[in-house]
C-alpha positions as CSV (number, residue, x, y, z in Angstrom):
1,X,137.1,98.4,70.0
2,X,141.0,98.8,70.3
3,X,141.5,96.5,72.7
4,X,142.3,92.8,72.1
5,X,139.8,91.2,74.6
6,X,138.1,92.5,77.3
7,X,137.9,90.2,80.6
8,X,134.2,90.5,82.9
9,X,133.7,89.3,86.4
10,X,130.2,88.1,85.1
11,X,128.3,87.1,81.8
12,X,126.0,90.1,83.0
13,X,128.8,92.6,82.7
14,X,129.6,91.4,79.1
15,X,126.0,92.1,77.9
16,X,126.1,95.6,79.2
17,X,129.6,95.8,77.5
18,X,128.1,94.7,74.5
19,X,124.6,96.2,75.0
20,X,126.0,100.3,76.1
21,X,129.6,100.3,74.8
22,X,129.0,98.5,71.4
23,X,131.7,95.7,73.0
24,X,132.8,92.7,70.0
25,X,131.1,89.7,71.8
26,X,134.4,87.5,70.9
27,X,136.5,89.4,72.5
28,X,134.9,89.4,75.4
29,X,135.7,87.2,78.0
30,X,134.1,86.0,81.5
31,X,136.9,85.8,84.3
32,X,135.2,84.6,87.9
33,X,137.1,84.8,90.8
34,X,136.8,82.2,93.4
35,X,136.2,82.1,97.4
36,X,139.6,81.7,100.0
37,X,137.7,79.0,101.9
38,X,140.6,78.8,104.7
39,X,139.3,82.6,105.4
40,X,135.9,82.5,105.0
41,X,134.1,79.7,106.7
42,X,131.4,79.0,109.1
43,X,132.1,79.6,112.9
44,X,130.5,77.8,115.9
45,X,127.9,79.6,118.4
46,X,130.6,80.1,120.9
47,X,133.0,82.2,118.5
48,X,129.6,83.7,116.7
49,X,128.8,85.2,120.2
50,X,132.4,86.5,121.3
51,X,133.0,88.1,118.0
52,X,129.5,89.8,118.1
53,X,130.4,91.1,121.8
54,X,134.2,92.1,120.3
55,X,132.4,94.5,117.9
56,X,129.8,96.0,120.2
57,X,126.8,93.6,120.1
58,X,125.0,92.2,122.4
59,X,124.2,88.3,122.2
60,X,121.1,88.5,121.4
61,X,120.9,91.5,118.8
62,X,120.6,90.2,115.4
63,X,123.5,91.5,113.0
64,X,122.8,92.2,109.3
65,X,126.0,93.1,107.6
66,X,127.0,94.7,104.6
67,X,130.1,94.7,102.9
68,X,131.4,96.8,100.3
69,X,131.6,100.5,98.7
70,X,129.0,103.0,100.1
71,X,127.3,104.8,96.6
72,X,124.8,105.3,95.6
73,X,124.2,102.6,93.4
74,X,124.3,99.8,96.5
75,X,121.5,101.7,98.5
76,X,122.9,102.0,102.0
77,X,120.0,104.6,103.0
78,X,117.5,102.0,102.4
79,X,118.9,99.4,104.1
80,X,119.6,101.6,107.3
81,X,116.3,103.0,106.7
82,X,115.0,99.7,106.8
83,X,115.9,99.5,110.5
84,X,113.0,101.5,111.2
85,X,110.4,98.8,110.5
86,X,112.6,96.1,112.2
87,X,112.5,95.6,116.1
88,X,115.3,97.0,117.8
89,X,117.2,93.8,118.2
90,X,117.8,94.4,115.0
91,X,121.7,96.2,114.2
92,X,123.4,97.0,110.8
93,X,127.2,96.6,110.7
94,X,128.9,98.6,107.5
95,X,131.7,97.9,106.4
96,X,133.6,99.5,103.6
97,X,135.0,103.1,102.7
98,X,132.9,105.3,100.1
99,X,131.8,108.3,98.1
100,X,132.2,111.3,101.2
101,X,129.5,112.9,99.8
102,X,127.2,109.7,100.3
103,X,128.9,108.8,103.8
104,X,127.8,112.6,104.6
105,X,124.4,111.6,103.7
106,X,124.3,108.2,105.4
107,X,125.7,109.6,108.9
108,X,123.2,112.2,108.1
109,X,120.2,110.2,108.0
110,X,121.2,107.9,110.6
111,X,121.0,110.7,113.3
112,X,117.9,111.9,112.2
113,X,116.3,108.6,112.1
114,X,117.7,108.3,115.8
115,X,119.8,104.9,114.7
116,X,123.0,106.2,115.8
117,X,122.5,103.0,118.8
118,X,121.4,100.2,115.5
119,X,124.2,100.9,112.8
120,X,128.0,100.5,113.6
121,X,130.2,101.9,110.5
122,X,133.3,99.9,110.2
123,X,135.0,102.0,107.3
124,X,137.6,100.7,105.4
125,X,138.8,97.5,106.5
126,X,141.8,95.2,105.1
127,X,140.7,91.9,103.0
128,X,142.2,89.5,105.9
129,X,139.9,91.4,108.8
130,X,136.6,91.0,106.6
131,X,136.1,87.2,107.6
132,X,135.7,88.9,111.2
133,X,132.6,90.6,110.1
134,X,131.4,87.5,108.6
135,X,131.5,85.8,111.9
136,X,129.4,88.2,113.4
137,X,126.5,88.7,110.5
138,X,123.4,86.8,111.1
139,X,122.7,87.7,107.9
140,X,124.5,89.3,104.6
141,X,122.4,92.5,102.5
142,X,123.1,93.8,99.1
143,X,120.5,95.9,97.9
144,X,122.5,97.0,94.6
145,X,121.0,98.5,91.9
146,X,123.7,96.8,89.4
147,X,126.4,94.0,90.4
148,X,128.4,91.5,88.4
149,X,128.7,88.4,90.2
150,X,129.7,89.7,93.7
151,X,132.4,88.2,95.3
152,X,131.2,89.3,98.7
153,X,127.9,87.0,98.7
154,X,130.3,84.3,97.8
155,X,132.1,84.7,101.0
156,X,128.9,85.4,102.9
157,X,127.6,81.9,101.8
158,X,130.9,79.7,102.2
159,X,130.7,81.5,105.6
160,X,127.1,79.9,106.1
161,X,125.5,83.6,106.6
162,X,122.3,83.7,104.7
163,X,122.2,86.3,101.8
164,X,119.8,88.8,100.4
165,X,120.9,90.8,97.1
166,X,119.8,92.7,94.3
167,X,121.0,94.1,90.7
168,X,122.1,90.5,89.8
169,X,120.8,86.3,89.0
170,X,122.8,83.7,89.1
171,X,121.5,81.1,86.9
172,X,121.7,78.4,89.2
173,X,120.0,78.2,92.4
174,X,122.4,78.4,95.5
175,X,121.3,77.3,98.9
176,X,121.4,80.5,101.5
177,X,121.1,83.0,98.6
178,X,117.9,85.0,98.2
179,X,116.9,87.8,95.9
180,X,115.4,91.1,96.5
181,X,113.1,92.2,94.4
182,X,112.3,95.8,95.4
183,X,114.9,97.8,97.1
184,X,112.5,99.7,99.2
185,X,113.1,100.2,102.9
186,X,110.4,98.2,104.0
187,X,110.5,95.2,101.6
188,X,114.0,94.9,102.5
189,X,113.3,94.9,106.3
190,X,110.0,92.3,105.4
191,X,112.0,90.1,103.2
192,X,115.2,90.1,106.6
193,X,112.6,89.6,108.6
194,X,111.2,86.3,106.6
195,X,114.5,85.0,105.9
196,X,115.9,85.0,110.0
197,X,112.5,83.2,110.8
198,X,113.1,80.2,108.4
């Protein structure tokens, strides 16, 4: 109420603003960052496959990224749980630092779910290296509880890497973009699973 505006990264952050924090809707204002399209664009097969090999994969192993902080809210034990009712080909690339507590649990559960061989944890990794990642993913999941507009997806998509999310809608519909609407460990792996074999 102090403040003299308030800038959003979406128009679904300014409703909660307005919604939990009793925000003034006029001073409220939506500022949406755009993509670097000399970093993040689409790579041929040839590139796909050496960057894949670069990072551990094999050429045939099917690589579903995500990008981005490891809490709670974003659901990285589902989506490594998901693994479980995926075929092996199947391997999760994580990239991004987190909560230790949550990375405790994460390693945690990937060794007792014997996926220590499926999921390769990148850790924190400098904005110019993350179009790397992007050249390897087969396909991009956010199964967030709560997002603005994320940036990320934006880069997965000008990077032609189909895209599953959550905790957001745009209101137009984007090409390569596709919405989660359970965040369970096996709709997620269903819904990977659908997308790859269109």
């Amino acid at each position: 109420k102090a403040s003299q505006a308030c800038v959003f990264a979406g128009k679904e952050l300014v409703e909660d603003a307005v919604k939990y924090y009793d925000a003034q809707r006029e001073k409220c204002f939506v500022l949406e960052s755009g993509v670097n399209d000399t970093l993040f664009k689409p790579v041929g097969g040839e590139e796909k496959e050496k960057t894949k090999r670069d990072l551990g994969f094999d050429p045939p192993d099917i690589v579903v990224l995500n990008i981005g902080m490891m809490v709670e809210r974003k659901n990285i034990l589902n989506l490594a749980l998901s693994l479980k009712y995926l075929p092996s080909l199947y391997k999760l690339l994580l990239i991004g630092s987190g909560d230790s507590a949550y990375l405790k649990t994460l390693d945690q559960l990937i060794q007792d779910e014997r996926l220590q061989s499926r999921v390769i944890r990148g850790g924190y990794t400098p904005y110019p290296q993350i179009p790397i990642a992007m050249q390897s993913a087969d396909i991009f999941v956010l199964p967030s509880s709560f997002e603005g507009t994320p940036k990320v997806v934006l880069e997965a998509l000008s990077c032609n890497v189909p895209v599953l999310a959550s905790g957001f809608r745009l209101n137009e519909e984007i090409s390569g973009l596709d919405y989660l609407d359970k965040i369970d460990p096996g709709y997620i792996a269903e819904s990977i699973k659908r997308v790859m074999e269109n």
